[in-house]
C-alpha positions as CSV (number, residue, x, y, z in Angstrom):
1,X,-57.1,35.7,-12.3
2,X,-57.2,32.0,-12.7
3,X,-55.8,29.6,-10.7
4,X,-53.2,28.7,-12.6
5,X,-52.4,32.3,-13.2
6,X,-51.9,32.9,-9.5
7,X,-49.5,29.8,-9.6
8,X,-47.4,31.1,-11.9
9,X,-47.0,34.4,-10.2
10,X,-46.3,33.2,-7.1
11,X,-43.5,31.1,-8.6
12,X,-42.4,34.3,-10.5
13,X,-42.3,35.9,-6.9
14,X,-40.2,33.1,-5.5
15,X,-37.9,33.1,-7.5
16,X,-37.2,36.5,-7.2
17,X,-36.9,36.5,-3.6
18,X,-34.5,33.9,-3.4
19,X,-32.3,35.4,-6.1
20,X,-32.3,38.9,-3.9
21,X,-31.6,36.7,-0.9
22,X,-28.7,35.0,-2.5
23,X,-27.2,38.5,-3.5
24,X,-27.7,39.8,-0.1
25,X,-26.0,36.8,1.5
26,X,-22.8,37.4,-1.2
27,X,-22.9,41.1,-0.1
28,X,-23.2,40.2,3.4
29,X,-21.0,36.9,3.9
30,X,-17.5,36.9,4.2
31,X,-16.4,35.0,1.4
32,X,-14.6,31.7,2.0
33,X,-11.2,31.2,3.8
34,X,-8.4,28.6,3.3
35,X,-5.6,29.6,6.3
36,X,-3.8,26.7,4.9
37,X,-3.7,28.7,1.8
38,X,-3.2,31.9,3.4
39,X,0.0,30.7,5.4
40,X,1.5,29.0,2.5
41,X,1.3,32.2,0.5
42,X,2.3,34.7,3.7
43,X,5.5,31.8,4.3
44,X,6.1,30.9,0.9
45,X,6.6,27.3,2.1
46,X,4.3,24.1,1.4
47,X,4.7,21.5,3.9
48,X,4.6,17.9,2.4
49,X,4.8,14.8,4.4
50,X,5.9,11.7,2.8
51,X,7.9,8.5,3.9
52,X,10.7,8.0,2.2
53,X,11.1,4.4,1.8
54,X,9.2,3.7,-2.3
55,X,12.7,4.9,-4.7
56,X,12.4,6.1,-7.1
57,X,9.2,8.1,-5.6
58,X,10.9,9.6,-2.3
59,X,14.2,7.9,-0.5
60,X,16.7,9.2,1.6
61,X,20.1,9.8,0.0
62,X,22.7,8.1,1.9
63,X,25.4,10.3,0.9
64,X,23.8,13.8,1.6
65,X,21.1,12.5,4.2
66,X,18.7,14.6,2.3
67,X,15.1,13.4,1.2
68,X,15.4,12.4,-2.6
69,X,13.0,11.4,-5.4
70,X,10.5,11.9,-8.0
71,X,7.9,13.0,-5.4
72,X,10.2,15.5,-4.0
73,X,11.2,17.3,-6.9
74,X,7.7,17.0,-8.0
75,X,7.1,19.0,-4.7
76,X,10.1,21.3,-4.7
77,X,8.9,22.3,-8.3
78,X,5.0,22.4,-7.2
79,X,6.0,25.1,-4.2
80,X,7.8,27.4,-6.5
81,X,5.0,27.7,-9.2
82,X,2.2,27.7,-6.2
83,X,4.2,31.2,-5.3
84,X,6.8,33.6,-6.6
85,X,10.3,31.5,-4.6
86,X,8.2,29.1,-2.8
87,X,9.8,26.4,-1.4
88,X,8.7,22.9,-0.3
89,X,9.4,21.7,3.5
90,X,9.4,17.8,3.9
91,X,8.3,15.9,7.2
92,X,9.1,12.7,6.9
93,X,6.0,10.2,8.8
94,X,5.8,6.7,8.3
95,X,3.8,5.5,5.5
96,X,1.2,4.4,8.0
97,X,1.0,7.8,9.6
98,X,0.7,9.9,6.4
99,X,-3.1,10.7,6.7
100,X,-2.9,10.9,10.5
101,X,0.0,13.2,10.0
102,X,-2.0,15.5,7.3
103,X,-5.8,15.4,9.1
104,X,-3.4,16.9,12.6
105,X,-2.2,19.5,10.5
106,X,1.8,19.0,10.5
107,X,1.9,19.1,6.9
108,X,-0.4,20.6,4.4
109,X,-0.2,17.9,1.3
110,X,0.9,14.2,1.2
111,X,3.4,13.3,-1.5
112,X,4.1,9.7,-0.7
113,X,2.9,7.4,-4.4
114,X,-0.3,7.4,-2.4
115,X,-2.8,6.1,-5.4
116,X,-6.6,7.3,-5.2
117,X,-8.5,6.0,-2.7
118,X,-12.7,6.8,-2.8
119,X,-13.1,5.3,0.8
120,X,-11.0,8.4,2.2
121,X,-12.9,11.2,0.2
122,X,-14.7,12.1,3.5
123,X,-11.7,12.6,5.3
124,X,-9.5,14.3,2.5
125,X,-9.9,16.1,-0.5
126,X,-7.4,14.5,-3.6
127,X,-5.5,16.5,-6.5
128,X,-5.8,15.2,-10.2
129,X,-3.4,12.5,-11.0
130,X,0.2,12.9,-11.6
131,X,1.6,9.6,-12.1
132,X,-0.6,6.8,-13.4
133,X,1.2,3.5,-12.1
134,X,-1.5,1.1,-13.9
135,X,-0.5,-2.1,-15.4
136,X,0.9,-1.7,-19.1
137,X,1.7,-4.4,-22.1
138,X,5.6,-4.8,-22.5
139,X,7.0,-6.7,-25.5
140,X,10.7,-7.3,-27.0
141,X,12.2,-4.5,-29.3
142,X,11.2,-5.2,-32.8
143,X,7.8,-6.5,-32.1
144,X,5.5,-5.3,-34.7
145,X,2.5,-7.1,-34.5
146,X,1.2,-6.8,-30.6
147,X,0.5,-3.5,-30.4
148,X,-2.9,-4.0,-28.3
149,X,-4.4,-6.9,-25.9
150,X,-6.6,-8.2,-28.5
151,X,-3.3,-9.0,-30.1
152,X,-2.8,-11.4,-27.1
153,X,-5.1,-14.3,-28.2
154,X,-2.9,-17.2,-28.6
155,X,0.4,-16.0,-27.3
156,X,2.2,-16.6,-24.4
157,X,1.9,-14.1,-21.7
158,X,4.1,-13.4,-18.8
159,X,2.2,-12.3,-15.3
160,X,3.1,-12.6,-11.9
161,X,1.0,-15.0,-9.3
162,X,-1.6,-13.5,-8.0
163,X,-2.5,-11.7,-11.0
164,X,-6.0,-10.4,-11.3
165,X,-7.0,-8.5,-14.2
166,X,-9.5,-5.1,-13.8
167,X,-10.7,-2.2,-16.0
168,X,-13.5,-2.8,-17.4
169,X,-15.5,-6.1,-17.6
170,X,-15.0,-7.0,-21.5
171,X,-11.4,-6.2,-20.6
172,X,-10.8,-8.5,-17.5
173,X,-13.1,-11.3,-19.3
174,X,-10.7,-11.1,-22.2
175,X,-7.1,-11.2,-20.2
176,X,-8.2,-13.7,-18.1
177,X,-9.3,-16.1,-21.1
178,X,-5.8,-15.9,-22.0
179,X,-3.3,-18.8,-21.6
180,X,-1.3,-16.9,-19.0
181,X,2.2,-17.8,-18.0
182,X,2.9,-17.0,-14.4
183,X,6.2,-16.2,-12.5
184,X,7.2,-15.6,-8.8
185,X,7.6,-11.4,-9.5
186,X,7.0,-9.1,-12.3
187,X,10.6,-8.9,-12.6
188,X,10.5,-12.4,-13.1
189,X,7.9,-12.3,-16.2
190,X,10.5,-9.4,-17.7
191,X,13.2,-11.2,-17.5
192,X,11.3,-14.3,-18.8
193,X,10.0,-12.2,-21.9
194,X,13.7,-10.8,-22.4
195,X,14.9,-14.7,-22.5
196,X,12.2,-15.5,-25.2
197,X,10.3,-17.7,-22.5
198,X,7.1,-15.5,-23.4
199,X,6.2,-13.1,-26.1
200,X,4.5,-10.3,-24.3
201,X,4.2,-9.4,-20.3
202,X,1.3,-7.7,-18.7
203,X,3.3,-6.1,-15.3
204,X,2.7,-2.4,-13.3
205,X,3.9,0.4,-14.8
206,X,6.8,0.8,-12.3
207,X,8.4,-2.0,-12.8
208,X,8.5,-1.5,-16.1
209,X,10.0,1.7,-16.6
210,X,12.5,0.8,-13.7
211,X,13.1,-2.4,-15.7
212,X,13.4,-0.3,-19.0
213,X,15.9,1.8,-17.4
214,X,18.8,-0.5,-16.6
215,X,18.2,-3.4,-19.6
216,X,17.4,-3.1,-22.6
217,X,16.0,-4.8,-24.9
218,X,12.2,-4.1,-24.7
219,X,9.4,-1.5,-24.8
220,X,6.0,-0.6,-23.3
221,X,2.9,-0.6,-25.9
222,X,0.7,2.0,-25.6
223,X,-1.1,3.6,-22.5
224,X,-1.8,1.5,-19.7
225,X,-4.7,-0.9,-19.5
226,X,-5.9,-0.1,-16.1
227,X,-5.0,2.8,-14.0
228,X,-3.4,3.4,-10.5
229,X,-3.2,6.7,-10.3
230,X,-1.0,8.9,-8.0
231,X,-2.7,11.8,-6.1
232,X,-2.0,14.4,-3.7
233,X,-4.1,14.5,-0.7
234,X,-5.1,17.7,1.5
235,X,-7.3,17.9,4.0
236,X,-10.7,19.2,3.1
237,X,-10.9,22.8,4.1
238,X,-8.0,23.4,1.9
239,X,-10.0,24.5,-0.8
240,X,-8.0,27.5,-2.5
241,X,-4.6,24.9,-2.0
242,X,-6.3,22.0,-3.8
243,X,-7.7,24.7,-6.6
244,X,-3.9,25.8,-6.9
245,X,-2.3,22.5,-7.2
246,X,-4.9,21.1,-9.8
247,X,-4.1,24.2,-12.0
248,X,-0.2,23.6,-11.6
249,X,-0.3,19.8,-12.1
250,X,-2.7,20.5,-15.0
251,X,0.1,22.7,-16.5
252,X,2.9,20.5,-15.9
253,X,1.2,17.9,-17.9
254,X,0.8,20.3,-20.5
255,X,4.1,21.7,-20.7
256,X,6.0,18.5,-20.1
257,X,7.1,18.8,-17.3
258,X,5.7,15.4,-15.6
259,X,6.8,13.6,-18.5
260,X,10.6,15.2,-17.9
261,X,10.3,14.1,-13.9
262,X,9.5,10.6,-15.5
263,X,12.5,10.4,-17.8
264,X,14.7,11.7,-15.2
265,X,13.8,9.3,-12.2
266,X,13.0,5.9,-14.9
């Protein structure tokens, strides 16, 4: 047998080995446990901690007293389809507290806007987005011909100060070569578009759509340019949980129903 022969076999034997070794560790293993999963399935009740101070997102209703909002019928209806008649329990924390409150264990998901953050990924595990707040074109009703940014060269633009542009670089480079207009607020560059002051306005999605809701008069274009996206975070041993919510939030994007929470709270 030549060397390379022998090499060969002993890499045919190795292999072997560790696939026998793998089975007997599957067979042998308990597999995996999530108690945060567990209780929320033996309970029927998802704890969710958010502060209720970002309306439309989560407020307190100052006739009832009762936690209101997008978030919170987002959660109410996330409970019920995690489990047959689940039902969502809010703690309200303090928007500072919100990750203390999760990582101590006296909630099992945040619902709070809270956007993406990669710097916490080794303290929490995040859902898939549900809400992308990014910053989106909005121009005057009957406005045919700005339908993109490249359809921004030349015009007046309405921003707010302190306006930075991101995405990516050919993007930015672009928006910021533009002869930009800039006002105290983005409700200030809405209403300065609405008055004719400018012919397009580049503000966050959330102001638009809350702007949108009470005037009228003017429309978003297209998806947003850059996104700020809205995820839930659990804490990282809440595997099965997190594998749960992704599938429901993945099927209330398919069946509409994000896009009715949106209509109903904008």
């Amino acid at each position: 047998m030549t060397a390379r022969q022998r090499w060969l076999l002993a890499a045919i034997l190795m292999a072997v080995l560790l696939a026998v070794g793998l089975w007997l560790l599957r067979r042998v293993l308990p597999p995996a446990v999530d108690p945060t999963w567990e209780r929320v399935v033996e309970t029927g009740v998802l704890r969710v901690c958010t502060d209720p101070s970002w309306p439309p997102f989560e407020f307190v209703d100052e006739g009832t007293g009762q936690v209101r909002g997008f978030d919170m019928e987002l959660a109410g209806l996330l409970a019920a389809r995690l489990v047959p008649g689940g039902r969502a329990q809010i703690v309200s924390v303090g928007f500072d507290g919100l990750y203390d409150a999760l990582l101590a264990g006296r909630c099992d998901a945040v619902l709070s806007a809270l956007p993406y953050e990669p710097l916490r990924t080794r303290d929490v595990a995040y859902s898939v987005a549900y809400f992308n707040a990014g910053l989106v074109l909005v121009v005057r009703e009957g406005t045919t011909d700005i339908e993109a940014p490249e359809d921004l060269a030349g015009r007046a633009v309405g921003v707010e100060w302190g306006f930075v542009p991101e995405g990516d670089s050919r993007q930015r480079l672009f928006l910021e070569s533009l002869g930009l207009r800039r006002y105290n607020t983005p409700l200030d560059a809405l209403r300065a578009l609405q008055a004719g002051e400018v012919e397009a306005a580049l503000v966050d999605r959330i102001t638009a759509l809350a702007y949108l809701r009470d005037c009228r008069g003017l429309r978003i274009v297209g998806q947003p340019l850059t996104d700020l996206n809205y995820v839930i975070p659990v804490r990282p041993d809440s595997f099965r949980l997190l594998e749960e919510v992704n599938r429901v939030l993945l099927e209330m994007r398919r069946d509409g129903t994000l896009e009715q929470l949106q209509e109903a709270w904008f």
